[in-house]
C-alpha positions as a printed Julia matrix, in Angstrom:
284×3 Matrix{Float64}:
 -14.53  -31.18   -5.77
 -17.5   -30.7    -3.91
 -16.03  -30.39   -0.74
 -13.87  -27.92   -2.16
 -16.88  -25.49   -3.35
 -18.76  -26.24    0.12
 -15.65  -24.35    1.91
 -15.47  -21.83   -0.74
 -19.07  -21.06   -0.24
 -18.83  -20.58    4.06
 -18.62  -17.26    4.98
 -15.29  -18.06    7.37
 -13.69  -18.32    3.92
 -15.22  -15.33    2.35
 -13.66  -13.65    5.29
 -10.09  -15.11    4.89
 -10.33  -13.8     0.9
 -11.28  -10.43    1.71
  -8.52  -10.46    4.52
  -6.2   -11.8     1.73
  -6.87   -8.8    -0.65
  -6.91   -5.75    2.29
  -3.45   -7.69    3.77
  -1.88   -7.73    0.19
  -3.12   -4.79   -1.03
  -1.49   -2.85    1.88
   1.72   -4.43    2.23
   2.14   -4.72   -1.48
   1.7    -1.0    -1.67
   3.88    0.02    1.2
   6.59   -2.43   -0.52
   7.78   -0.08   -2.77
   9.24    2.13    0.1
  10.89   -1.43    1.91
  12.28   -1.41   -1.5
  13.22    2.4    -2.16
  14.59    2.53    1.6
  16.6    -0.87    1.59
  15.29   -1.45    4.69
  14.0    -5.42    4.58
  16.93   -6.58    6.89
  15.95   -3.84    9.31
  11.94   -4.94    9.23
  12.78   -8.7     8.84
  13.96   -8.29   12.23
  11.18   -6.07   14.06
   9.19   -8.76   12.68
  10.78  -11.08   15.76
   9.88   -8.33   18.19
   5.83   -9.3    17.96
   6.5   -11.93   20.98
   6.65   -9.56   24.04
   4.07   -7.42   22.63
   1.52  -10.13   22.1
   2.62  -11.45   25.57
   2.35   -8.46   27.62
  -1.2    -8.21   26.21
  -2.24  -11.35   27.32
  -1.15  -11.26   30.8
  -2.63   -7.71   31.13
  -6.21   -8.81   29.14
  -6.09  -12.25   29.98
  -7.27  -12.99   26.32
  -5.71  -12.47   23.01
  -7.4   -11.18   20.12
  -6.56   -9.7    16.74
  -6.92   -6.2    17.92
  -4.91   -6.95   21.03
  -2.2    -8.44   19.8
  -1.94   -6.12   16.78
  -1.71   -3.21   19.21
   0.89   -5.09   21.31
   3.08   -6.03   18.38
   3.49   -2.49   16.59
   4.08   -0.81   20.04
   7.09   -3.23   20.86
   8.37   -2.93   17.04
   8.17    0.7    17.46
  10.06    0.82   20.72
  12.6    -1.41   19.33
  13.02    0.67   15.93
  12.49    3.9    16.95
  15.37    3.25   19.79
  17.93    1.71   17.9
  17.68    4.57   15.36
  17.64    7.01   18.77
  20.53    5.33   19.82
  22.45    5.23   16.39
  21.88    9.28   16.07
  23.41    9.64   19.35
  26.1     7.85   19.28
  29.25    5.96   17.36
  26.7     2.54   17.61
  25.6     2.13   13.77
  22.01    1.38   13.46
  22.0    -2.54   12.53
  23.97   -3.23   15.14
  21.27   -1.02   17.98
  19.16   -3.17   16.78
  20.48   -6.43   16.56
  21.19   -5.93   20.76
  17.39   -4.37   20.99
  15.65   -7.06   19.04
  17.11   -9.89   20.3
  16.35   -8.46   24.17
  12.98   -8.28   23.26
  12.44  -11.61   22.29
  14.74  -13.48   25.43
  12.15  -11.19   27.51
   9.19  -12.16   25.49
  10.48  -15.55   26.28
  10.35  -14.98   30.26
   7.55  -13.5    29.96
   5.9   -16.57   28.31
   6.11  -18.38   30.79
   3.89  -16.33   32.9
   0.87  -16.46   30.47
  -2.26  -17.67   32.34
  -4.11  -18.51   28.93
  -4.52  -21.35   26.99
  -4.2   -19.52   23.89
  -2.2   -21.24   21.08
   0.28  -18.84   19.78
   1.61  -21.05   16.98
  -1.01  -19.39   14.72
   0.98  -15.79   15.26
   4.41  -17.74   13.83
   2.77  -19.04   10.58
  -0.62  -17.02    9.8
  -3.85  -18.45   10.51
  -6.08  -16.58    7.83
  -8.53  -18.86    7.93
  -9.76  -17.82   11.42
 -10.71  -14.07   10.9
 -13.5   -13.22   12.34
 -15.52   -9.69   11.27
 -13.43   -7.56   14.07
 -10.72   -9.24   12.49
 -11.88   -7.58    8.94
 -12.35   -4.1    10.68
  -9.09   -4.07   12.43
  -7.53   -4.65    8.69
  -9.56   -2.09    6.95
  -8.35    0.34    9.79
  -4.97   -0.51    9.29
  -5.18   -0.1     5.02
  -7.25    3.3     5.16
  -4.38    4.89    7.94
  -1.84    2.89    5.8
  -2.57    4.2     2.36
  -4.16    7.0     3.08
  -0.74    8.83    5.28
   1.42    7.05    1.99
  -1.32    8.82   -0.06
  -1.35   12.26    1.09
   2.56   12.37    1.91
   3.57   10.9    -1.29
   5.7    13.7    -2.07
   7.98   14.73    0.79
   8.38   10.75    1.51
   9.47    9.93   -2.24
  11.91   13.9    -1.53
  13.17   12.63    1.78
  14.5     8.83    0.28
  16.11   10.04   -3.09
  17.13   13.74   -2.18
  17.09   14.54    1.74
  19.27   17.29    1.1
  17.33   18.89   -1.06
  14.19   17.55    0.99
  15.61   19.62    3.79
  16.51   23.17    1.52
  12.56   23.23    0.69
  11.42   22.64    4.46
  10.53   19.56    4.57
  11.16   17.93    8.31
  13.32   14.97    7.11
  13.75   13.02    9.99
   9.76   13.32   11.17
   9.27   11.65    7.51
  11.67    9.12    8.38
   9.66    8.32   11.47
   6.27    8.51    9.69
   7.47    6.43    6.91
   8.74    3.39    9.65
   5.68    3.82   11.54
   3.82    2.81    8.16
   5.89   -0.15    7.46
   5.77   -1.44   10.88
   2.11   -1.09   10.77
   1.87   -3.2     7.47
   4.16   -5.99    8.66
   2.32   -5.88   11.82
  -0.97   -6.33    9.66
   0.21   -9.06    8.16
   0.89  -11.51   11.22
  -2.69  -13.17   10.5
  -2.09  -13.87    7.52
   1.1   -15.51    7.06
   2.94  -15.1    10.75
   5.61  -13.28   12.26
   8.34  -16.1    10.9
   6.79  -15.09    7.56
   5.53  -11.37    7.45
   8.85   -9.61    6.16
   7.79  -11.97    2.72
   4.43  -10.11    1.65
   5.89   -6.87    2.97
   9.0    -6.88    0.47
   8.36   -9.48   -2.53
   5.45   -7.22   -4.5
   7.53   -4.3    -4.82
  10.85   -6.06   -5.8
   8.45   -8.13   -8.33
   7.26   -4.93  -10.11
  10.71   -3.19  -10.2
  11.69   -5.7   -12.68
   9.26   -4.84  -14.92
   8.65   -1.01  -14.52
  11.21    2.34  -13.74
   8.28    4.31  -12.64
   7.76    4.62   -9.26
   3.98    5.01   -9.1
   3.52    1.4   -10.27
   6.16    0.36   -7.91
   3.48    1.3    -5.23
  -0.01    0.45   -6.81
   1.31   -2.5    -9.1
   2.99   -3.94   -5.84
  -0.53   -3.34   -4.07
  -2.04   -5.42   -7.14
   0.0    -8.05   -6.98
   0.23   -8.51   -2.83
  -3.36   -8.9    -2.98
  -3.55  -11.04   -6.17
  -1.35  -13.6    -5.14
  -2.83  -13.6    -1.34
  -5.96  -14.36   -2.79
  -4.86  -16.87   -5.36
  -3.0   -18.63   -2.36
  -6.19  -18.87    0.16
  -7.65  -20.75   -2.68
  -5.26  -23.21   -3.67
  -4.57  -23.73    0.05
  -7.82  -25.12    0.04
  -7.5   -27.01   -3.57
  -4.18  -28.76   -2.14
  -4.8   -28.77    1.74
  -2.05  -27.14    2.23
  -1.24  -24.09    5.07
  -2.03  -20.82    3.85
   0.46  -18.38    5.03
   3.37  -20.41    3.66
   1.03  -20.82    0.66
   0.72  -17.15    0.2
   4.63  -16.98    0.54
   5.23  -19.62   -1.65
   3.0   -18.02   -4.48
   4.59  -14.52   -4.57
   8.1   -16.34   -4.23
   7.0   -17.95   -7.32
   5.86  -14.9    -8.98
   9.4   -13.2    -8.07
  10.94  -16.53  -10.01
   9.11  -15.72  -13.03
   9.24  -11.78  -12.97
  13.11  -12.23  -12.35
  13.08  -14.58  -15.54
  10.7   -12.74  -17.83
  11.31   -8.54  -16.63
  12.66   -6.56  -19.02
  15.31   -5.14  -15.82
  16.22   -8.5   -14.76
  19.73   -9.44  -14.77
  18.73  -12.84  -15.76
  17.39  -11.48  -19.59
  20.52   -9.47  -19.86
  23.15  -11.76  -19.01
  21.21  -13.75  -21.84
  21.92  -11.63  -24.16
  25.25  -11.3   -23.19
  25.99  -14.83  -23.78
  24.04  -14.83  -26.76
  26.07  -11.96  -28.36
């Protein structure tokens, strides 16, 4: 038990709690438009796209750091997105199937491209979250990312919320629908992209969907979609650095793990689960 406190107590771990809250907070919040926009297939694969970006970085900067391979990630998910919803606009190709042929080139090139990388670097860290490691440029990089992240979901609440449940009526009142469309993927690919250091690129698409469908079966009101996903992303990312510890266990699967457990529960307990009403079906 001790030993346990002692780790608690170092300021690497201090680190990894604060990056636990700023990660969850921020995908948490931005989950309720995953959810609204029925887009988690769409970002669970962008999420495969972070290999070439990191790559290129390296063999251009010889190094690979936070910042680095943060930048390199959302530019190659935004290439990748943005084109294969280019591609579906301008053509019979639907959208999931751009990007199935986009994605999946991105990684076979990431792959050639590994084997060009000079440094020593392990990038098993960037499949399954390495937390633990932050370092305080780590901790600006991820309050950069939350401020742009909330604060452009903040401000442009409105015509983003007009845009994904009326974009007809978005566009009679002059709102530029498919610039919001952009905006709004450029926010969720930032979020995922945040959340690489904490629980991976095999694992991101988790915290960046599981808070908001955990709140929608307990509330109809969108606001708390947003801020009560924001609550619980960075509740459970916190409670999950610290059992990680408790139980020596990895913590971005631990973080995963938690909020899948919280999803078990809310799907049990919510008053709009299926689960409580096909109860009370059988009980009637």
């Amino acid at each position: 038990m001790s030993e346990i406190l002692d780790i608690i107590s170092m300021p690497f771990f201090k680190r990894a709690l604060v990056a636990a809250a700023l990660i969850g907070f921020t995908n948490g919040f931005v989950s309720g438009f995953v959810l609204l926009r029925r887009s988690a297939l769409s970002l669970s694969a962008l999420s495969h796209t972070m290999l070439p970006g990191i790559v290129s970085v390296v063999l251009i900067t010889g190094v690979l750091t936070q910042l680095g391979a943060f930048v390199g990630s959302m530019i190659a998910a935004l290439i990748v997105g943005l084109a294969s919803i280019m591609v579906s606009r301008g053509s019979k190709i639907p959208q999931g199937t751009a990007l199935a042929i986009f994605y999946t080139t991105a990684i076979a090139l990431g792959r050639i491209m590994l084997e060009y990388v000079a440094t020593g670097e392990d990038l098993e860290s960037w499949l399954f979250g390495s937390i633990l490691s932050v370092g305080d440029s780590d901790l600006y990089v991820f309050f950069g990312i939350a401020g742009i992240t909330l604060l452009g979901s903040t401000l442009f609440m409105r015509p983003i919320l007009l845009t994904l449940f009326e974009p007809s009526v978005a566009v009679v009142q002059g709102v530029p629908v498919r610039l919001v469309n952009y905006f709004l993927f450029t926010l969720m690919v930032m979020a995922l992209m945040a959340s690489f250091q904490a629980v991976g690129a095999v694992l991101s698409i988790g915290l960046l969907v599981v808070p908001g469908a955990i709140m929608a079966m307990f509330t109809n009101r969108t606001r708390w979609l947003f801020w009560g996903g924001g609550l619980v992303g960075a509740t459970g990312g916190v409670t999950a650095v610290l059992l990680s510890v408790i139980f020596n266990i990895p913590t971005g699967p631990a973080i995963v793990v938690v909020l899948g457990g919280l999803f078990l529960i809310a799907y049990i307990t919510g008053p709009n689960s299926g689960f409580r009403r096909s109860l009370t079906v059988k009980s009637t």
